[in-house]
N, C-alpha and C positions, 0 to 999 in steps of 0.2 A: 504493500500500500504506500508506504512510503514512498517508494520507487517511481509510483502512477502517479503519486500528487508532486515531487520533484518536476514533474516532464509538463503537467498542468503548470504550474508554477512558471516555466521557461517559458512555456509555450502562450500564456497571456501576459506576460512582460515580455515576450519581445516587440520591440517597434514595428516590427511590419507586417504584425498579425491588430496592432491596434485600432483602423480603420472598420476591421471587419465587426472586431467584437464591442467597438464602441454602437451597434448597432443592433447586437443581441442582448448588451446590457441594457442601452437605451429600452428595448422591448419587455424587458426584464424590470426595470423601474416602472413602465409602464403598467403591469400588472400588477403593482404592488400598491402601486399608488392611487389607480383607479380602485381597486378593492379596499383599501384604509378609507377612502373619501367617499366612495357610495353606499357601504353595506350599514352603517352604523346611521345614516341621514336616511335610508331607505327602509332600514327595522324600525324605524322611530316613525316615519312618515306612514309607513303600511301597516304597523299596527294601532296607530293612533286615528287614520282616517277611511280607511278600506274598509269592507266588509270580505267577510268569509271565515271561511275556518279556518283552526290557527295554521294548518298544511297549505293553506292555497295561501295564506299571508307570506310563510315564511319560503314558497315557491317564488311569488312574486318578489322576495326582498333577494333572493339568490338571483335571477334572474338577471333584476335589474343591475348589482352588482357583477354580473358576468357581464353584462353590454358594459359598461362605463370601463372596467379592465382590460375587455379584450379591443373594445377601438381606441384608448389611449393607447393601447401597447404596439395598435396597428398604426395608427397616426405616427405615431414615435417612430418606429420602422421606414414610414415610407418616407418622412422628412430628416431622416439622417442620412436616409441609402440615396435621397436625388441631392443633399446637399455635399456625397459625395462625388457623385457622377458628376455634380456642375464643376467640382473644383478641379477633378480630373481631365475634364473637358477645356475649361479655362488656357488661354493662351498664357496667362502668369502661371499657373499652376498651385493657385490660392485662390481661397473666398474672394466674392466680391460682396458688396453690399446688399445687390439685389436677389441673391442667390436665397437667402433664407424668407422672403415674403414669396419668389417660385414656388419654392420645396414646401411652405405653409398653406400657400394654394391651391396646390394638387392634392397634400394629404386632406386638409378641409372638406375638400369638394369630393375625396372617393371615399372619407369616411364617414363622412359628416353631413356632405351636403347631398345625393343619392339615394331615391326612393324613396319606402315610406316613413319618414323618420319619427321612430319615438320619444317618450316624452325624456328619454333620458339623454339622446342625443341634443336634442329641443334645451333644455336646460343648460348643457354642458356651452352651445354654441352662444347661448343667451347671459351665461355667466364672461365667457371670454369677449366676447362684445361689449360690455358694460366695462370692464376693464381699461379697454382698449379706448372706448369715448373716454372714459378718466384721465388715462393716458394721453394723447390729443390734445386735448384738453390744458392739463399742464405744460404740454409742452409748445402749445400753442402763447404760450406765458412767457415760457424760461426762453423758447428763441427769438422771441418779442414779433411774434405775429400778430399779435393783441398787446398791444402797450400798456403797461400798467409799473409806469415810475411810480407813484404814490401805494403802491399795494391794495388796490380798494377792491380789484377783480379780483385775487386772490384769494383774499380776507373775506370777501362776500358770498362768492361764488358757489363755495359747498350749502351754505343757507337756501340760495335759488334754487339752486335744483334737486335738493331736498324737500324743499317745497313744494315745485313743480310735480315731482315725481310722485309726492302722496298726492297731490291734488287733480291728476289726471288718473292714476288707478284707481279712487275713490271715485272719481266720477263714473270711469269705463267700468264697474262694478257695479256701480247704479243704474247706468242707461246700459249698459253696452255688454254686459256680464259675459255673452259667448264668446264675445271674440278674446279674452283674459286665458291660457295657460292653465289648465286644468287645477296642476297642483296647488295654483296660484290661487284660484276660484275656490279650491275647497277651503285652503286656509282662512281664506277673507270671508268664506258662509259660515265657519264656525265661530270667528269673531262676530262678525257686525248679522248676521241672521239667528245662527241659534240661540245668541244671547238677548234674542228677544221672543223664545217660546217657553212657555213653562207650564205646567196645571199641577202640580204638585211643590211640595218643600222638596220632596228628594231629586227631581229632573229639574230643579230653580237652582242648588247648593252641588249636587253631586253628581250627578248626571245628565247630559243634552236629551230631550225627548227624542 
C-alpha cells in the first residue's frame, strides 16, 4: 500500500499531470459543495413546506441535492476543460481576459440554461444573478462610471434597493402572485396569508390550519 500511495503521490504532484487533475478536483469540489449547500436548505424547506410522507419528503430532499451536486460538478468540468483548451489554443499560450466569461457561457447555457429547468437550477441561476447586479453595481462606483466624490451613492444605495426590492415583491404577491418563484410564493403565503387564518387557540398559537 505504501508502494500505491508513493506513485499517487508522484503522480499528482507532478506539473504536467496538473492541468488535467485541476479539473477532476475542480469536479470533485463540485460535488461536495453543491451537497453541503443544498441538502441541509432543502430538509428544512421540504419538510417544513411540502406535503407527503416523510419517504417522499426525504426522496425529494435527496433529489434535489443530487441536481444542485451533480450540475455544479458539471459546470465546474466544462468551465475549466474550455478554459483550458482556450489557453492552449491562445497564440500567447496564456489566459486572456475574455477567456473565463466564454468558458462561463457555455457551461451556463449547457447546464443551466437547456430545457426544462427546475426549481433548483431556477434558484441556483437567480442566486448568481443577484450577485452579479451587486457586483456591477459596485463597480460601476469604484471605476467611477457613476460618480460619487461625496459618497452619497454608496452610503445610500443599499437603503434603495432594499426598499425597492421588498416593495415590488410585496406588490407582485399581491397582484401578481403567479408569476413569483414557487418556493418564493410558499414562503410569502405562510407569512402574510396563513397568519391571517385561524378558528381555534391551537391553529392561532401552534399550528397553521
Amino acid at each position: 500500500m505504501d508502494v500505491v500511495q508513493r506513485k499517487l503521490t508522484a503522480f499528482i504532484l507532478d506539473p504536467a499531470n496538473h492541468d488535467l487533475l485541476e479539473i477532476l478536483k475542480g469536479a470533485r469540489n463540485g460535488l461536495v459543495y453543491g451537497t453541503k449547500v443544498r441538502f441541509p436548505h432543502a430538509l428544512v424547506m421540504t419538510f417544513l413546506f411540502r406535503s407527503g410522507t416523510f419517504r417522499e419528503k426525504l426522496t425529494q430532499t435527496l433529489q434535489a441535492t443530487k441536481t444542485h451536486a451533480k450540475n455544479l460538478a458539471t459546470f465546474v468540468t466544462i468551465y475549466k476543460t474550455t478554459l483550458l483548451l482556450l489557453r492552449r489554443l491562445s497564440s500567447a499560450g496564456k489566459e486572456r481576459s475574455s477567456d473565463s466569461f466564454f468558458a462561463g457561457l457555455l457551461g451556463g447555457y449547457l447546464v443551466f440554461g437547456r430545457g426544462d429547468q427546475g426549481t433548483v437550477n431556477q434558484q441556483i441561476v437567480i442566486y448568481v444573478f443577484a450577485r452579479v447586479a451587486l457586483a456591477l453595481a459596485k463597480l460601476s462606483v469604484d471605476k467611477g462610471v457613476i460618480k460619487d466624490p461625496q459618497g452619497k451613492v454608496r452610503g445610500n444605495s443599499w437603503g434603495i434597493f432594499a426598499a425597492v426590492s421588498w416593495g415590488l415583491v410585496m406588490w407582485l404577491f399581491r397582484w401578481e402572485e403567479g408569476s413569483l418563484q414557487g418556493s418564493l410564493r410558499s414562503s410569502m403565503e405562510y407569512l402574510y396569508i396563513d397568519s391571517g387564518r385561524w378558528d381555534s387557540l391551537r391553529n392561532f398559537l401552534v399550528h397553521n390550519t
